[in-house]
KOLNU-125966 format. One record per atom (N, C-alpha, C): residue in three letters; x, y, z. Coordinates in steps of 0.2 Angstrom, whole numbers, plus 5000, padded with zeros to 4 digits. Layout:
N
ALAXYZ...
! end
This chain:
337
UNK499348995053UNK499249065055UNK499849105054UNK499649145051UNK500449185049UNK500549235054UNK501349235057UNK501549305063UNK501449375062UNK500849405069UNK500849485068UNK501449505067UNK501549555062UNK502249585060UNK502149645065UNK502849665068UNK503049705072UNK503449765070UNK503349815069UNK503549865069UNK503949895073UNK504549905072UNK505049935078UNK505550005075UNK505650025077UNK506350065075UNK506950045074UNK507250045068UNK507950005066UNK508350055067UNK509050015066UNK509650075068UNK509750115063UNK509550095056UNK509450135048UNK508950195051UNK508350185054UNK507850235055UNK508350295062UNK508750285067UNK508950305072UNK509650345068UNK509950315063UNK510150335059UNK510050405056UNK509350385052UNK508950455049UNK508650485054UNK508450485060UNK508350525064UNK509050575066UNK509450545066UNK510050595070UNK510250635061UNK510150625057UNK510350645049UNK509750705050UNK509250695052UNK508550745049UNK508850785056UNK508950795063UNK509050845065UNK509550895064UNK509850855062UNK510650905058UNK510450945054UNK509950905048UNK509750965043UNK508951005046UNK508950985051UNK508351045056UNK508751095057UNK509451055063UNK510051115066UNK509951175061UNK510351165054UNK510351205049UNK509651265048UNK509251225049UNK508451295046UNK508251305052UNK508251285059UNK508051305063UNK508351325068UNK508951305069UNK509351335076UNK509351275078UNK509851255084UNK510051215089UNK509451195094UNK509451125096UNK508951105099UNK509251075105UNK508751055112UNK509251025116UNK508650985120UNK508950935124UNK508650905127UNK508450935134UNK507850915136UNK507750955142UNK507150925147UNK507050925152UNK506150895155UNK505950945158UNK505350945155UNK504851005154UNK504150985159UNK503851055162UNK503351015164UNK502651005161UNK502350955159UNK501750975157UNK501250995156UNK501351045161UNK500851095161UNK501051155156UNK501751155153UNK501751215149UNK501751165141UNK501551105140UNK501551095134UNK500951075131UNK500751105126UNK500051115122UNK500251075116UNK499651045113UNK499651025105UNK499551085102UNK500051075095UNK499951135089UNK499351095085UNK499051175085UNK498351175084UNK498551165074UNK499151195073UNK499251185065UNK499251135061UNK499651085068UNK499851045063UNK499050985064UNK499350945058UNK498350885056UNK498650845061UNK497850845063UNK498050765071UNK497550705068UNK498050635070UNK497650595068UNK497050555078UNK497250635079UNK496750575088UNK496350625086UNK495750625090UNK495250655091UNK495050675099UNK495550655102UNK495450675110UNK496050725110UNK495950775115UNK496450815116UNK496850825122UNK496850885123UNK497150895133UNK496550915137UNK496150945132UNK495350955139UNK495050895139UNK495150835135UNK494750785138UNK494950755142UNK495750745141UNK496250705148UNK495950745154UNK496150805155UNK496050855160UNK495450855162UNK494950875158UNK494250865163UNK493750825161UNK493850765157UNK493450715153UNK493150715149UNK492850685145UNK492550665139UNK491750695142UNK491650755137UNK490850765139UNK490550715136UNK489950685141UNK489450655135UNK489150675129UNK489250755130UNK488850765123UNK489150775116UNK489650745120UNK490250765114UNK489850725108UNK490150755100UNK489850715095UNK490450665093UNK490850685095UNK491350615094UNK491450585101UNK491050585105UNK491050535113UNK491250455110UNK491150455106UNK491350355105UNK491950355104UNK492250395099UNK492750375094UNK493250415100UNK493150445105UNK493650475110UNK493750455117UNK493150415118UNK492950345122UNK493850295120UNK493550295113UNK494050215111UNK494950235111UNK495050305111UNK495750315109UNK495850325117UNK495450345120UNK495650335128UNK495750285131UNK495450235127UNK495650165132UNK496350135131UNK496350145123UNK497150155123UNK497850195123UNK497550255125UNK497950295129UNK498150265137UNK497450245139UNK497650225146UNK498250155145UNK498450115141UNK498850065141UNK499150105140UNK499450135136UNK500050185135UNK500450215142UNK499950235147UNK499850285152UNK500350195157UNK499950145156UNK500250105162UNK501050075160UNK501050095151UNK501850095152UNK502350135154UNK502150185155UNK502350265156UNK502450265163UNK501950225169UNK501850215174UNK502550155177UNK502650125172UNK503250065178UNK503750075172UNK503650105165UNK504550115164UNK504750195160UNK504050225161UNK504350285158UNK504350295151UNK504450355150UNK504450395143UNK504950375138UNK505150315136UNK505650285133UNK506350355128UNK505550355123UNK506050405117UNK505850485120UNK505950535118UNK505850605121UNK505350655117UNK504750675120UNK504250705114UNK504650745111UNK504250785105UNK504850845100UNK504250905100UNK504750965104UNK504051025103UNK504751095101UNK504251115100UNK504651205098UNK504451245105UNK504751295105UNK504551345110UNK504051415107UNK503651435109UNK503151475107UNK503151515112UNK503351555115UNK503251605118UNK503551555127UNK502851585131UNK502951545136UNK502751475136UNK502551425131UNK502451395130UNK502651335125UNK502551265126UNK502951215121UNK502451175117UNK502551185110UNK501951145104UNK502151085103UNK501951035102UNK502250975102UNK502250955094UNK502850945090UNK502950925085UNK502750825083UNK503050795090UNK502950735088UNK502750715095UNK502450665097UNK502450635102UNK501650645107UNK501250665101UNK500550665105UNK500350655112UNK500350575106UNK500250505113UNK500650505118UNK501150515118UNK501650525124UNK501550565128UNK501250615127UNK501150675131UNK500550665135UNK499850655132UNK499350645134UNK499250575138UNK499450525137UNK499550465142UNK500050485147UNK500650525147UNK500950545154UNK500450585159UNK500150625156UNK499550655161UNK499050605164UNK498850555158UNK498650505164UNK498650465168UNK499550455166UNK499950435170UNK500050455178UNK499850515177UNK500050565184UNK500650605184UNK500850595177UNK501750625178UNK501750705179UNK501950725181UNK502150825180UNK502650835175UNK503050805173UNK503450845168UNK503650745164UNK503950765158UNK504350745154UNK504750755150UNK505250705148UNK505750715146UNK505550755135UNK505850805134UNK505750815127UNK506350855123UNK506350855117UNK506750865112UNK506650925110UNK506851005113UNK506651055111UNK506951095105UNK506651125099UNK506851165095UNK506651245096UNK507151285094UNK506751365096UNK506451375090UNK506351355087UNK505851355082UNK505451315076UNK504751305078UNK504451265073UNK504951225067UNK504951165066UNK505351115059UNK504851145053UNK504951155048UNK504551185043UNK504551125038UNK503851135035UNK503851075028UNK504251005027UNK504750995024UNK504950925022UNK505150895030UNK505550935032UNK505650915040UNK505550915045UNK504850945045UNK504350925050UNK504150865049UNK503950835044UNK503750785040UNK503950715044UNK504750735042UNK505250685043UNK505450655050UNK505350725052UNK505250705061UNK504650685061UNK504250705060UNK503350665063UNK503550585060UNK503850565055UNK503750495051UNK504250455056UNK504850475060UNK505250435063UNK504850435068UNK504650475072UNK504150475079UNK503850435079UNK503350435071UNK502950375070UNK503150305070UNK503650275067UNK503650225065UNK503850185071UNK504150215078UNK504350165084UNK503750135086UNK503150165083UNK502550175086UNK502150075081UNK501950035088UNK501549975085UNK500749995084UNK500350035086UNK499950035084UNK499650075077UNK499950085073UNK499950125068UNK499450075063UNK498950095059UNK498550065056UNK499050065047UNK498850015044UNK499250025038UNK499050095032UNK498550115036UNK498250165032UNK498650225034UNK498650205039UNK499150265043UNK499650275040UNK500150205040UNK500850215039UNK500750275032UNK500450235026UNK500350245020UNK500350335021UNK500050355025UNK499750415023UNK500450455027UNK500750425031UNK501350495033UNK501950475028UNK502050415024UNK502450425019UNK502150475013UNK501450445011UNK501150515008UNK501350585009UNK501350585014UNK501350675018UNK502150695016UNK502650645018UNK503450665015UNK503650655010UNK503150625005UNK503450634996UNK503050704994UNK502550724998UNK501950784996UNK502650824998UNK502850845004UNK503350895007UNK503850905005UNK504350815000UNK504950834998UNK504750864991UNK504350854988UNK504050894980UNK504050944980UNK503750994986UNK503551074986UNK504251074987UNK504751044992UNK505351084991UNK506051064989UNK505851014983UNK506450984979UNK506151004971UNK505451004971UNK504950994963UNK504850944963UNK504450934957UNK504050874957UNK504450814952UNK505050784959UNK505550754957UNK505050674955UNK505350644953UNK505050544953UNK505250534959UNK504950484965UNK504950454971UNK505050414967UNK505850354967UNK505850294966UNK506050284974UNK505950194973UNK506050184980UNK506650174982UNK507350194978UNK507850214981UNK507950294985UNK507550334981UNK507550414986UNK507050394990UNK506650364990UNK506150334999UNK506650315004UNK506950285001UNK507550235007UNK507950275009UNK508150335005UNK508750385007UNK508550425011UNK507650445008UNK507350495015UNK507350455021UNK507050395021UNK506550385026UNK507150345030UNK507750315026UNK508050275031UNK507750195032UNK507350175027UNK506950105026UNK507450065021UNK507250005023UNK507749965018UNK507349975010UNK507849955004UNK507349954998UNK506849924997UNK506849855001UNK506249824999UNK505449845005UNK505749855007UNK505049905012UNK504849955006UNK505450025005UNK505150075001UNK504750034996UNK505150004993UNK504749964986UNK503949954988UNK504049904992UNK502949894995UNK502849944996UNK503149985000UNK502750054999UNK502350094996UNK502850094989UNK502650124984UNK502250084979UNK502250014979UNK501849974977UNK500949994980UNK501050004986UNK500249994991UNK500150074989UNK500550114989UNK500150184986UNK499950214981UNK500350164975UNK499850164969UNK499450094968UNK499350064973UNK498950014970UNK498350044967UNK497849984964UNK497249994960UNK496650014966UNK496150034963UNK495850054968UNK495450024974UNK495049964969UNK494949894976UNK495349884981UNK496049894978UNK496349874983UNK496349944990UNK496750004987UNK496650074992UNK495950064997UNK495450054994UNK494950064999UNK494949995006UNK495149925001UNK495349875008UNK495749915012UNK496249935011UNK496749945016UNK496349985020UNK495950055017UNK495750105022UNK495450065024UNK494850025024UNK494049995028UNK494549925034UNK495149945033UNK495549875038UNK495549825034UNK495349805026UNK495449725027UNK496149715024UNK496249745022UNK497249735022UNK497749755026UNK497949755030UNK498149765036UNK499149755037UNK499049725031UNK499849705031UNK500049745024UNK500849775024UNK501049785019UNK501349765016UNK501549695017UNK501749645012UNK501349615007UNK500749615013UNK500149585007UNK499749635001UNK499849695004UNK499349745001UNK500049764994UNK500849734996UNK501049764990UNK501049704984UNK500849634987UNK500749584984UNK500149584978UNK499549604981UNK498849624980UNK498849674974UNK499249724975UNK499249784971UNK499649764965UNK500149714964UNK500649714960UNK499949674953UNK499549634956UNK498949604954UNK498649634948UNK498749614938UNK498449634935UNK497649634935UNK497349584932UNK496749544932UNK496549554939UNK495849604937UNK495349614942UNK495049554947UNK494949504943UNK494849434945UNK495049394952UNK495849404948UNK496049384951UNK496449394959UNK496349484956UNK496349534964UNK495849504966UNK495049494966UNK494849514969UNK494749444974UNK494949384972UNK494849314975UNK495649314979UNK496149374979UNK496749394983UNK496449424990UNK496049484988UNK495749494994UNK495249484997UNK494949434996UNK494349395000UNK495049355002UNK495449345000UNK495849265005UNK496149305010UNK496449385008UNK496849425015UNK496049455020UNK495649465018UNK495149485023UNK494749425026UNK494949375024UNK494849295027UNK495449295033UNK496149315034UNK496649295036UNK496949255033UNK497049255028UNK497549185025UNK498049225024UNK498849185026UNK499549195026UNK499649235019UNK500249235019UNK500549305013UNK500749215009UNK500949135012UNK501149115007UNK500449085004UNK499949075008UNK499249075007UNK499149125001UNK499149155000UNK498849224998UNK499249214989UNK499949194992UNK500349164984UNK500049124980UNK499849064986UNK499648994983UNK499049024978UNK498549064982UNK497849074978UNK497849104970UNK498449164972UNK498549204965UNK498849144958UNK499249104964UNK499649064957UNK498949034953UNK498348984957UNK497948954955UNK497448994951UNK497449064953UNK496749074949UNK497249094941UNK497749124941UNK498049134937UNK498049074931UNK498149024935UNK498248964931UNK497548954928UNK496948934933UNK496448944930UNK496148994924UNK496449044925UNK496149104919UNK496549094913UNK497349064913UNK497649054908UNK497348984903UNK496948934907UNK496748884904UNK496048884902UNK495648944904UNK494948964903UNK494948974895UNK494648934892UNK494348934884UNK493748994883UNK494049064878UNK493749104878UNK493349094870UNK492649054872UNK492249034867UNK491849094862UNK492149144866UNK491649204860UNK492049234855UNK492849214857UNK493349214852UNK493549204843UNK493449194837UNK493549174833UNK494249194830UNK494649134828UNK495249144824UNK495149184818UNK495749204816UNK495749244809UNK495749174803UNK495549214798UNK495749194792UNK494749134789UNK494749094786UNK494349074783UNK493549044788UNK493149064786UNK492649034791UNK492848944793UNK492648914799UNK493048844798UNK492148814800UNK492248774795UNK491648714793UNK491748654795UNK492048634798UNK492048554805UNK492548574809UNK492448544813UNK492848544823UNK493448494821UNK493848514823UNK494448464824UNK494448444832UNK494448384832UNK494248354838UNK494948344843UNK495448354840UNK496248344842UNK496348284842UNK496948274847UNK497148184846UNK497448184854UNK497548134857UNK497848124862UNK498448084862UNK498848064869UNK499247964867UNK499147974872UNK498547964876UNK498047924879UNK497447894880UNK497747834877UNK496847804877UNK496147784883UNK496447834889UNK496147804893UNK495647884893UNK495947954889UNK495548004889UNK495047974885UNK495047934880UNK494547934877UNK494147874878UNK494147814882UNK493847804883UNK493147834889UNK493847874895UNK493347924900UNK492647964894UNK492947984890UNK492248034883UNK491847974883UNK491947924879UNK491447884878UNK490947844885UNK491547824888UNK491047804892UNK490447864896UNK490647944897UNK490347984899UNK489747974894UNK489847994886UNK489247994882UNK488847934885UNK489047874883UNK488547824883UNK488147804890UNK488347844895UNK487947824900UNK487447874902UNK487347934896UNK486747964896UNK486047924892UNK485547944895UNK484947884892UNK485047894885UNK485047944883UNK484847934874UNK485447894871UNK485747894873UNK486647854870UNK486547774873UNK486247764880UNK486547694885UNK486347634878UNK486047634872UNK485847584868UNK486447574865UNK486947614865UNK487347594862UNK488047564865UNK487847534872UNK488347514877UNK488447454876UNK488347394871UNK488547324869UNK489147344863UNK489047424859UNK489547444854UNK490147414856UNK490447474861UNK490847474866UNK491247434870UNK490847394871UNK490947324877UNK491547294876UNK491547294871UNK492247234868UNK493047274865UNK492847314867UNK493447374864UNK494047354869UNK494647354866UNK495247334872UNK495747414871UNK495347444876UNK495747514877UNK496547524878UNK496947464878UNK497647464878UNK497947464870UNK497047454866UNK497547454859UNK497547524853UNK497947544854UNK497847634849UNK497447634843UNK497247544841UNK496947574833UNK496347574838UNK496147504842UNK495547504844UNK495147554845UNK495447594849UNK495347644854UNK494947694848UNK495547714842UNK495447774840UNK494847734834UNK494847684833UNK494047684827UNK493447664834UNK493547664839UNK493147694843UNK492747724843UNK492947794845UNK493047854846UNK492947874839UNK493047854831UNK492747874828UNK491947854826UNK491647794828UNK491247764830UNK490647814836UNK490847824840UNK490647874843UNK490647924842UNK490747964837UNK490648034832UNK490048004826UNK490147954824UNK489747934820UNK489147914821UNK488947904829UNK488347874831UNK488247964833UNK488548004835UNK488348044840UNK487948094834UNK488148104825UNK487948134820UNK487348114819UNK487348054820UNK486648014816UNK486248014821UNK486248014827UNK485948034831UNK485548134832UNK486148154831UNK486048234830UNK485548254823UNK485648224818UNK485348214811UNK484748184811UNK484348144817UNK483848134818UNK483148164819
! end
């Protein structure tokens, strides 16, 4: 069973967060550490949210009639683990809001704001800007925010590096994303960028695994994608939505591969003259041929010709092969019948 991989914050990524504030400093003005109380900070309504619960349902709970009552059910219960972390060690990294008037919009840090309130907390600690991060590096903040984060779905990841190549094109043009400019935004090593950008242009079978969960890992899913032959993707991700390891997953690719390269494609014909007899090949081994013969003669219509055979001393290459011409010669006269 291969190990859940873990997502954490590297020093490259803590790195690119201190890099993206400086060039925020630049467009936004100075920002500053502060703890704020919870009561004055709201979700921005602008920015897309991936929860579906908000502050009134923390605050006065999940109506029943809600039409998303499940799906807000389920993100509460994992809020509430969040809430028990926040209860014995506290708010690790610092939420990230703007100031709006009398008010604070949370740039990054949802989940941390909404699990401190059910934590029972009054205030937290946050990372104030005077004014909203705009396009590429709001982006960039939201992607470092995210990525300390272990519960992230890999559809997720996918889609908030989507969101920073979409934001640095409106305001660079629509440059190439190779996975060295990935690495220089994001602060990922090259080989991360690379699957990355593997899993986002993969083929389509595979994009829709990842959304519906059955690929789950982006090791696999850049493995999966790299996958000509539909075929043989497609026996890749029956073995990842089975759970089988990434070296599992290799074993299978090599084999069908191997498989499809030895598959005789019978509807094929050569170029050049029609051909009017079968070349039956040759071997230097006489024990293939006698496994042929012995296979024919042991079907009924052939078994009569089992005292032929009997006496053949298969260690010797003439015997062998007037054999096996022998058995072409019954099998015609037979067929001619």
């Amino acid at each position: 069973m291969s190990k859940k991989k873990r997502f954490g914050i590297s020093e490259a990524l803590t790195r690119g967060l201190s890099e993206t504030i400086h060039v925020v400093e630049n467009n936004t003005g100075l920002f500053r550490n502060v703890i704020l109380p919870l009561s004055r900070i709201e979700l921005d309504p602008d920015n897309p949210r991936k929860l579906a619960i908000d502050l009134s349902d923390i605050r006065a709970g999940i109506r029943p009639e809600d039409p998303l009552y499940a799906r807000k059910q389920d993100e509460l219960e994992r809020l509430k683990e969040l809430a028990h972390t926040i209860k014995t060690s506290g708010v690790i990294n610092p939420v990230v809001v703007y100031k709006l008037g009398e008010v604070y919009r949370v740039v990054a840090g949802e989940r941390r704001c909404l699990a401190s309130i059910l934590a029972g907390k009054q205030e937290v600690e946050a990372r104030v800007f005077n004014e909203k991060p705009k396009g590429f590096e709001l982006k960039l903040i939201q992607w470092v925010e995210n990525t300390a984060r272990e519960d992230l779905t890999l559809d997720e990841r996918l889609d908030n590096v989507r969101d920073i190549v979409h934001e640095y094109q409106l305001q660079h043009g629509k440059t190439e994303v190779t996975a060295t400019l990935l690495k220089n935004i994001t602060g990922l090593s090259l080989s991360q960028t690379t699957y990355y950008l593997a899993a986002m242009n993969a083929p389509e079978d595979v994009q829709i695994e990842i959304q519906n969960g059955g690929i789950r890992n982006l090791d696999k899913a850049a493995l999966i994608a790299g996958i000509s032959s539909h075929d043989v993707r497609k026996h890749a991700i029956e073995a990842c939505r089975n759970g089988s390891s990434l070296k599992e997953i290799r074993s299978i690719i090599s084999q069908q591969k191997s498989l499809k390269k030895n598959r005789v494609d019978l509807a094929s014909s050569a170029r050049g003259r029609n051909t009017v007899k079968i070349n039956m090949g040759s071997t230097f081994h006489a024990d293939v041929v006698r496994q042929i013969i012995e296979s024919v003669v042991s079907r009924q219509e052939y078994d009569k010709y089992l005292d032929v055979f009997s006496q053949v001393n298969w260690l010797d290459l003439r015997q062998t092969t007037k054999a096996f011409r022998k058995l072409i010669e019954l099998m015609e006269r037979e067929t001619a019948l």
